[in-house]
C-alpha positions in Angstrom: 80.3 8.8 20.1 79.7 5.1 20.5 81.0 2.3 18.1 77.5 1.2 16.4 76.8 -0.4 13.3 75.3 2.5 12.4 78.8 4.4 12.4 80.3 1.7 11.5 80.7 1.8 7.9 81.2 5.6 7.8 84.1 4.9 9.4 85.1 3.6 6.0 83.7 5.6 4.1 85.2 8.7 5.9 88.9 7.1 5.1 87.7 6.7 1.8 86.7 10.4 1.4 90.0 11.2 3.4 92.5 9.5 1.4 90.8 10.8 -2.2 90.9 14.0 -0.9 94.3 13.8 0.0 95.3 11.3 -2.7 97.1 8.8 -0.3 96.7 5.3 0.8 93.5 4.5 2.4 94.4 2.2 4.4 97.0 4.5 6.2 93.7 6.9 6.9 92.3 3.3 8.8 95.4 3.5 10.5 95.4 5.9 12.1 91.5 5.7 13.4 93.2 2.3 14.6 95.6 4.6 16.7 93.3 7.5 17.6 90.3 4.9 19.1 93.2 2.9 20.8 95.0 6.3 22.7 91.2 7.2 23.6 90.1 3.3 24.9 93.4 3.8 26.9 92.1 7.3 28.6 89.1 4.9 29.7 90.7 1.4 30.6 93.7 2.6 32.0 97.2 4.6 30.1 99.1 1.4 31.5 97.2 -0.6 29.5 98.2 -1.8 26.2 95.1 -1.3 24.5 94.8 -2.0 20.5 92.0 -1.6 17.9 91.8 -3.4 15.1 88.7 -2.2 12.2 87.9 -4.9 10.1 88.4 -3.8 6.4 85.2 -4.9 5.0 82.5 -4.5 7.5 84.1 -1.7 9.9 83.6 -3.3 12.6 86.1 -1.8 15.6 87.5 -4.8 17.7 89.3 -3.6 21.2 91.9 -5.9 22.8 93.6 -5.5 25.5 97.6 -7.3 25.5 99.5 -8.7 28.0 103.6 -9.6 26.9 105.2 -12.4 28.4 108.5 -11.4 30.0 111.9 -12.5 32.2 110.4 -12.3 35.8 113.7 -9.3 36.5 111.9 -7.0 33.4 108.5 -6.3 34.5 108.0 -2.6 34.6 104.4 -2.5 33.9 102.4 -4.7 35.5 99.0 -3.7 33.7 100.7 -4.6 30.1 103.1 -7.5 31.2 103.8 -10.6 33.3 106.3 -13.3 34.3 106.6 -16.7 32.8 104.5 -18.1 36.3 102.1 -15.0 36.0 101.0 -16.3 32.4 100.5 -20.2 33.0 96.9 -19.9 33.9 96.4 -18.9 30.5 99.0 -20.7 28.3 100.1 -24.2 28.0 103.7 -23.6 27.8 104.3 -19.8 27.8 107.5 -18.4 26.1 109.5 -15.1 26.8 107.5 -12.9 23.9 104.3 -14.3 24.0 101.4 -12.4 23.8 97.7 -12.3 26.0 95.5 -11.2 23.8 91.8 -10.6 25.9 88.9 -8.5 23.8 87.4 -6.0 26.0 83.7 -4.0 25.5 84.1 -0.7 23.2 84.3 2.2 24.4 82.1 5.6 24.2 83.9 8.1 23.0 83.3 11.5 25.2 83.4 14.8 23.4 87.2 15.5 24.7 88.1 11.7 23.8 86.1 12.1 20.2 88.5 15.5 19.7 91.6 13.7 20.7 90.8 10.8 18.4 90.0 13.2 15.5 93.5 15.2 16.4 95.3 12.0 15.7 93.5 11.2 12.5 94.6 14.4 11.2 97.8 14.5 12.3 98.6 11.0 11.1 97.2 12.3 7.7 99.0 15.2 7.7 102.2 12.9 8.1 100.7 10.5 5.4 100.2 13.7 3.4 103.5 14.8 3.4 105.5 11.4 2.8 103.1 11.6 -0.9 104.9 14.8 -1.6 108.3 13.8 -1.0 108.0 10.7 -2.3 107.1 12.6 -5.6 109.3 15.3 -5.8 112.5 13.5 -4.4 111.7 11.4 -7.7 111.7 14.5 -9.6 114.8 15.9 -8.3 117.5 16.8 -11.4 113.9 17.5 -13.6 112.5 20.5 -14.8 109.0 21.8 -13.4 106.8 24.2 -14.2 104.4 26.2 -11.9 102.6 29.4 -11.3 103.9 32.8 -9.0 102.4 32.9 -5.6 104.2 35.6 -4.2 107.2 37.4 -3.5 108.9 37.0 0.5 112.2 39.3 1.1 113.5 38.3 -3.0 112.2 34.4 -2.6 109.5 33.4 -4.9 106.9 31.2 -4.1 105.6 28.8 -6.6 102.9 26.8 -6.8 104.0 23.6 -8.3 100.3 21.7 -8.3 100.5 19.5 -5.1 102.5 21.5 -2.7 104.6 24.9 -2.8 108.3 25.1 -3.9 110.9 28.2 -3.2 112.6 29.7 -5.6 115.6 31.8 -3.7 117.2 35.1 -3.9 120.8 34.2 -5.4 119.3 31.0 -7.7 117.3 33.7 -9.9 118.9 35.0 -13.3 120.2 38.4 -12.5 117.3 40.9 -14.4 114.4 39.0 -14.4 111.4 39.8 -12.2 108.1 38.0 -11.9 105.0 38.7 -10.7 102.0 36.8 -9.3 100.2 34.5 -11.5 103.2 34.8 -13.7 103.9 31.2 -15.4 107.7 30.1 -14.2 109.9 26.8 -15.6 112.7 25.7 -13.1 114.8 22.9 -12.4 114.3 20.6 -9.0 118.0 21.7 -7.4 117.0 19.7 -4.0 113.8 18.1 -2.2 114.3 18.2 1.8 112.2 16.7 4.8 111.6 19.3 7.2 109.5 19.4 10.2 106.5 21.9 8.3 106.7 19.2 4.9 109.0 18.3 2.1 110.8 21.7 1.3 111.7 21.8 -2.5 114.5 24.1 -3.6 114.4 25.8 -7.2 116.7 26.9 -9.3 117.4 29.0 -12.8 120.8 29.2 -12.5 122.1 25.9 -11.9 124.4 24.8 -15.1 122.1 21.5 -15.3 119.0 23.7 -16.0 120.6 24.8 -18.7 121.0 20.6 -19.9 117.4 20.2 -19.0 116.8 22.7 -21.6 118.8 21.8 -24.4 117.2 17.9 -23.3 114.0 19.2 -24.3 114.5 21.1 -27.5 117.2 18.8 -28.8 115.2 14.8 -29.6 118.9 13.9 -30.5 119.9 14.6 -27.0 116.8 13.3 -25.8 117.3 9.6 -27.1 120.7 9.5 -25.9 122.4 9.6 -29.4 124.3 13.0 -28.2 125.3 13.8 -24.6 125.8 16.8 -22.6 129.1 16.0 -21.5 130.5 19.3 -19.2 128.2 22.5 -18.4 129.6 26.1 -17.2 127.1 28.9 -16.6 127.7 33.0 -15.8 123.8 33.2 -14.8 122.3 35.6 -17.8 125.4 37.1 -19.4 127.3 33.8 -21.0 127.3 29.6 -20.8 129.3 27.2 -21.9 128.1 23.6 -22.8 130.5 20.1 -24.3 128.4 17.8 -26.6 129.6 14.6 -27.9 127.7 12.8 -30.9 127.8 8.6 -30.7 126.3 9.0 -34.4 128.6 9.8 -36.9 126.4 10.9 -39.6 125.1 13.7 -36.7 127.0 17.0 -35.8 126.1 17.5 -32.1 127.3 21.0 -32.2 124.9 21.5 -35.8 122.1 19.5 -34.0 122.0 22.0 -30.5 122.1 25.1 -32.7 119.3 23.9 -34.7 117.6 25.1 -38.1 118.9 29.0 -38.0 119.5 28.5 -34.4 116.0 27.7 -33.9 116.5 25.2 -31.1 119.6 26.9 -29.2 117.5 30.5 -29.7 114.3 29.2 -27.6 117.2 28.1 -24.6 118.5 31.6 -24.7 115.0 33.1 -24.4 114.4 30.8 -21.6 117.5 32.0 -20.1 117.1 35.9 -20.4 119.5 36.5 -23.3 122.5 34.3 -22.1 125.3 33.6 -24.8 125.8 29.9 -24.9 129.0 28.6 -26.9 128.0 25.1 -27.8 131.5 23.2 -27.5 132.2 19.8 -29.2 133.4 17.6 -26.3 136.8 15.2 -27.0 138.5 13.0 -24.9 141.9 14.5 -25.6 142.2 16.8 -23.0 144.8 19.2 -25.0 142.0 19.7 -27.9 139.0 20.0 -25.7 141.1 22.5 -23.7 141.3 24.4 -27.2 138.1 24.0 -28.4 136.1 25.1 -24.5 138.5 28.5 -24.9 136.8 29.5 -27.8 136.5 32.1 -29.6 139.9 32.8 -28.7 143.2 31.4 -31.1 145.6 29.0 -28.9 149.0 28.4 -30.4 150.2 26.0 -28.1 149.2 24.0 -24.8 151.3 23.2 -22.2 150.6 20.1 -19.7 152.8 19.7 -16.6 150.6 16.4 -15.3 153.4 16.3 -12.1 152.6 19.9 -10.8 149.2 19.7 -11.8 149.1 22.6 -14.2 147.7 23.6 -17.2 149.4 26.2 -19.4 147.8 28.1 -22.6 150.0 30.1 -25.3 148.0 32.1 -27.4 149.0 35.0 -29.8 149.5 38.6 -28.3 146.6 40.2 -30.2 144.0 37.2 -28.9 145.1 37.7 -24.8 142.1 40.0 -24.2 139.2 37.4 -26.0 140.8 34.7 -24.4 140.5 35.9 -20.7 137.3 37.7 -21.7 135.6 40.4 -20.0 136.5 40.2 -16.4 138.0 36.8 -17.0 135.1 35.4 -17.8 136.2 33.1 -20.8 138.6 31.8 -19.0 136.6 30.8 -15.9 133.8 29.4 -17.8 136.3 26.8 -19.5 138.1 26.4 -16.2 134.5 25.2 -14.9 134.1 23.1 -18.1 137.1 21.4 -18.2 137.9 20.9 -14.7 141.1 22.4 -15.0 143.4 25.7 -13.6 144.4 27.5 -16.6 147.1 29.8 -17.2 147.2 32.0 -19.8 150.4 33.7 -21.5 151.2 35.0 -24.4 153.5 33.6 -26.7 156.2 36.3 -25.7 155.9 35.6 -22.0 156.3 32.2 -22.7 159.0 32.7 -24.2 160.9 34.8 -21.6 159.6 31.7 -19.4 161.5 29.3 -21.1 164.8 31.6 -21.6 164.7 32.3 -18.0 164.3 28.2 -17.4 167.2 27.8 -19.1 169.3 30.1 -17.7 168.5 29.0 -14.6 169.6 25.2 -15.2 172.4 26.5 -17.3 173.6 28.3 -14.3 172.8 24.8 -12.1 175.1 22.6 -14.0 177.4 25.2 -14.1 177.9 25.7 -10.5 177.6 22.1 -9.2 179.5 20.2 -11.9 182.3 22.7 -12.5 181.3 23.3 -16.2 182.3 25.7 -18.7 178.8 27.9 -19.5 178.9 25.6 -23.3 179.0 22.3 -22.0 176.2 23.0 -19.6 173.7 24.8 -22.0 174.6 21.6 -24.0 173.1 19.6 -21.6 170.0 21.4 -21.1 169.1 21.8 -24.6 169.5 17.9 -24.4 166.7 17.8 -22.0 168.0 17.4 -18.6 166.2 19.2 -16.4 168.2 18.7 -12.9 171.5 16.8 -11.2 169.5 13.0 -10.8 168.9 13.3 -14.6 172.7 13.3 -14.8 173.4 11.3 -12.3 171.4 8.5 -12.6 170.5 8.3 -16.3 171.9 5.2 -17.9 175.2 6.1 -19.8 174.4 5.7 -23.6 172.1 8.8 -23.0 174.6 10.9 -22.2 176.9 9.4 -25.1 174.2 10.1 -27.7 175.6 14.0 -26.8 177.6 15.3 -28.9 181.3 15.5 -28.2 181.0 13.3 -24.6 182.6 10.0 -24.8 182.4 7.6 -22.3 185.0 8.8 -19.9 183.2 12.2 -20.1 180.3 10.8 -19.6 181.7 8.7 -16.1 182.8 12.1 -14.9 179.6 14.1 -15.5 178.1 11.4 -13.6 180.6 10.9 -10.6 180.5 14.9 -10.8 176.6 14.8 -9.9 176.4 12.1 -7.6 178.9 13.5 -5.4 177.4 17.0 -5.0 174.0 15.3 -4.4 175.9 12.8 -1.7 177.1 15.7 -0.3 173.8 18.1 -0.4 172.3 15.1 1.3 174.7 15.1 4.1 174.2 18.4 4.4 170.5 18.5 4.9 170.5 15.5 6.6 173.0 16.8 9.8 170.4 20.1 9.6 167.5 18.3 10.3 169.3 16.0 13.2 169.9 19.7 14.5 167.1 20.8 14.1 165.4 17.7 16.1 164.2 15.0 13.6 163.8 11.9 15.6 165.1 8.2 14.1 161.6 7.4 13.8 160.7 9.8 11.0 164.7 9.9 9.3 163.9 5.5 8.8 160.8 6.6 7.3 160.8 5.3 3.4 160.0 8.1 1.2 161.7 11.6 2.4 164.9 12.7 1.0 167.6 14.5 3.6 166.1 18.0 2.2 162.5 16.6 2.7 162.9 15.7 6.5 165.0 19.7 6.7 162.1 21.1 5.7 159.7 19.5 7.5 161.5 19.7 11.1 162.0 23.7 10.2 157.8 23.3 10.1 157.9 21.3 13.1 157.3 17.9 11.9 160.2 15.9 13.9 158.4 12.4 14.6 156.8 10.1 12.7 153.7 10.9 14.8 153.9 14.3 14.0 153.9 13.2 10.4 151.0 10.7 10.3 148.6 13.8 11.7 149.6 15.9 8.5 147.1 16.5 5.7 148.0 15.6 2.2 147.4 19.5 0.8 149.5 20.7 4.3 152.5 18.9 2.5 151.8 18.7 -1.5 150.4 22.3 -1.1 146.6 22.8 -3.0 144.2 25.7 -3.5 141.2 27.3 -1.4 138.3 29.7 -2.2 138.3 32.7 0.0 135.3 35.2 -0.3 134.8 33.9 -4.1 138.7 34.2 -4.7 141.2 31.6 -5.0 144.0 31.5 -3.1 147.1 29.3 -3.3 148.4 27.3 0.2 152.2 26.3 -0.2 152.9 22.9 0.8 155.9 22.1 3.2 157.1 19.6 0.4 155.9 21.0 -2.8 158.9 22.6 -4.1 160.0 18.9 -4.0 157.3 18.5 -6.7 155.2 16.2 -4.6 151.7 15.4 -5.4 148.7 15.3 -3.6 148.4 11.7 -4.2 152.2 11.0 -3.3 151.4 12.5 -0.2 148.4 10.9 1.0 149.9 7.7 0.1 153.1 9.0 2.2 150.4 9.9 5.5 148.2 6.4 5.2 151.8 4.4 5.0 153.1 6.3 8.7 149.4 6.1 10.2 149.4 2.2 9.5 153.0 1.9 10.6 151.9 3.5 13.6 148.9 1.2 14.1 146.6 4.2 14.0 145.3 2.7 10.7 144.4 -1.0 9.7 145.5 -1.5 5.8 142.3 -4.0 5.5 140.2 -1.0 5.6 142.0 1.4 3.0 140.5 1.3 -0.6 142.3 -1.0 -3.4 144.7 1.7 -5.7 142.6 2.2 -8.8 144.6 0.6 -11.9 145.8 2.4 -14.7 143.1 1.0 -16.9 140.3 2.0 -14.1 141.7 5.7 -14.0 142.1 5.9 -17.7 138.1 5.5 -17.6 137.2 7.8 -14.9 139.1 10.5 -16.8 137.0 9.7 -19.7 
């Protein structure tokens, strides 16, 4: 196959052809006949050669030139496809380290196996061309909802046919008692888009909590034009959902507007989603009263926030328990999901024998450690103090505002507590030099006497030792095991220490150690910064 003006403009008109068949660029299909004539031209002139074609847009013409790069006289490796500075002078003026040779040589003939080769790399370069179309337009679509057509069934995947390629709908991201069959018409959500070596791979799924959005974003205009949002989602795949909405119009209900005339609009979601309950939630930035409102339909009497240990705590009545856990926990878990947070559940009478058995046991501390008649310390704890610092440290008209304590009471409550605390200290402190804690980690700003105890009987003794510690290895934290979780006790957290306190603790002994520079840690976030992530 020569290069004639016969064939010259079909070689247009064949990348033409190509590229509306395959709906991409043409001028990547002229590309890559640029490529495939150049690898054959260099089967015939030479594979050292650095042979390039170059078809002229309009007429088709196919120009051959062979190039010659200018080099450092030590880097020629190729002497067919470079030369030294000396080698080009004969045919530059002043040649430069770079410059290029550029001689036009005749065209070639293109043999049956060279024709073949060429028309390999055609379609193999359109093949690529091909496939960067369908990423690039379903990577776009990622997040979005899709509809497509049943291909088959493979081992519990579905294949669907999504118009311009094929997308996978898997095993475990299908709604529990659904079945399709081919030719069946499907609506999923876009969960990923991946490059892989065989094309873009896109994922599918009908159980992801954000196709449940997707849905209520399509039969809700309100939700649509951004006047309510979707702010928190929690799905048990066809048996219940939960979903937060927050209205920025005041004259709209967003919980009225999901639901819909009779439930019109919340009705065609569940039949989308086989059935599944959906409690529509109105979202709000107090996190006590969304915590309420996402454990409906259960009755809370009281929430209890412990922000230092992280823990959320929800009285109800005796009789609502059951709906508040729901069937195999399943209320509770779904606004555990929604609100981000671990919930405990009690009743009011087991909250109660909580808080009498809290008392007791401070009662009991003050009593032993202060040398108090049983009175005089439940005094103090039904004043709110909590442990010995309280009393030690507190400023003095606190402890005056007490009834019966003046202020010579109140010096020896306080001398009381900050001896025993001077003398707990010495105790843990002489432990841990026993135990092996080196001066390094005991100078260390931020561990008590019982801190460094505890961590030397873990084997933390040097501040080295320390700096390799993970936060959650010292404020303790939670992991899921086979779909359970399960609670890991920090060395430090009966000291109440948080994972933040920690980490901050780690990054200070891994900078002081040089192992860290503290250009390269992150800013702190202000309060003002963090109040707005939470929201």
């Amino acid at each position: 196959m020569a290069i004639t003006s016969a064939n010259q403009l079909e070689l247009l008109q064949t990348a033409e052809a190509v590229a509306r068949e395959k709906m991409i660029d043409p001028e990547l299909v002229i590309q890559a006949m640029e490529d495939s004539l150049a690898r054959a031209a260099k089967s015939r002139y030479g594979a050292e050669m650095d042979i390039r074609v170059a078809i002229d847009r309009k007429t088709g013409r196919a120009r051959f030139t062979r190039v010659r790069t200018v080099v450092a006289d030590d880097g020629v490796e190729n002497y067919q496809a470079q030369l030294t500075v000396e080698q080009a002078k004969p045919y530059l003026a002043e040649p430069k380290l770079g410059d290029e040779i550029i001689d036009e040589v005749p065209p070639v003939d293109l043999g049956r196996i060279a024709a073949q080769s060429a028309k390999q790399v055609i379609l193999q370069k359109v093949r690529e061309a091909e496939r960067d179309r369908q990423f690039e337009e379903f990577i776009g679509r990622k997040g979005t909802i899709i509809n497509g057509v049943v291909k088959r069934e493979e081992y519990g995947n579905i294949i669907v046919d999504i118009g311009r390629g094929e997308a996978i709908l898997r095993r475990n991201e299908r709604i529990g008692r659904e079945s399709f069959r081919p030719n069946d018409r499907i609506r999923s959500y876009i969960k990923d888009v991946r490059r892989e070596p065989r094309g873009p791979q896109v994922f599918l799924s009908r159980t992801d909590p954000q196709f449940m959005a997707e849905l209520f974003k399509m039969e809700v205009p309100e939700i649509y034009d951004g006047i309510i949002e979707i702010k928190a989602v929690a799905r048990d795949p066809g048996s219940r959902a939960k979903i937060a909405v927050i209205s920025y119009d005041n004259s709209i209900d967003p919980v009225g507007a999901c639901v819909g005339m009779r439930g019109s609009r919340v009705q065609a979601v569940v039949g989308e989603l086989q059935g599944e309950k959906i409690d529509i939630i109105p979202w709000n930035a107090d996190q006590a009263t969304f915590l309420v409102n996402a454990l409906q339909p259960a009755e809370v009497s009281k929430v209890v926030i412990d922000e230092e240990a992280n823990r959320i705590v929800v009285v109800v009545p005796d009789e609502q328990l059951s709906l508040a856990i729901g069937r195999r926990g399943q209320n509770v878990r779904l606004a555990s999901q929604l609100t981000g947070l671990d919930i405990d559940i009690m009743t009011e009478a087991d909250e109660s024998s909580r808080r009498q058995a809290e008392f007791a046991e401070r009662t009991k501390l003050f009593v032993d450690a202060l040398d108090l008649d049983e009175f005089f310390a439940q005094l103090l704890v039904a004043e709110g103090f909590t442990n010995l610092e309280e009393v030690a440290y507190v400023d003095l008209d606190e402890l005056l505002q007490i009834e019966g304590v003046d202020e010579g009471t109140a010096g020896e409550l306080q001398t009381r507590a900050r001896e025993y605390i001077e003398a707990q200290n010495r105790q843990a402190m002489e432990a841990a030099v026993a135990l092996g804690v080196e001066q390094s980690l005991i100078d260390f700003e931020g561990l008590t006497p019982q801190m460094l105890e505890a961590l030397a009987k873990d084997g933390v003794k040097t501040l080295e030792d320390f700096a390799t510690c993970a936060d959650w290895e010292l404020a303790g934290g939670w992991t899921t095991v086979n779909g359970a979780r399960v609670k890991d006790e920090g060395i430090l957290e009966k000291y109440e220490m948080s994972l933040e306190e920690a980490q901050h603790l780690v990054m200070t002994a891994r900078v002081q150690l040089g192992w860290v520079d503290p250009s390269e840690l992150e800013a702190p976030a202000t309060s003002d910064e963090t109040e707005e992530a939470g929201d």
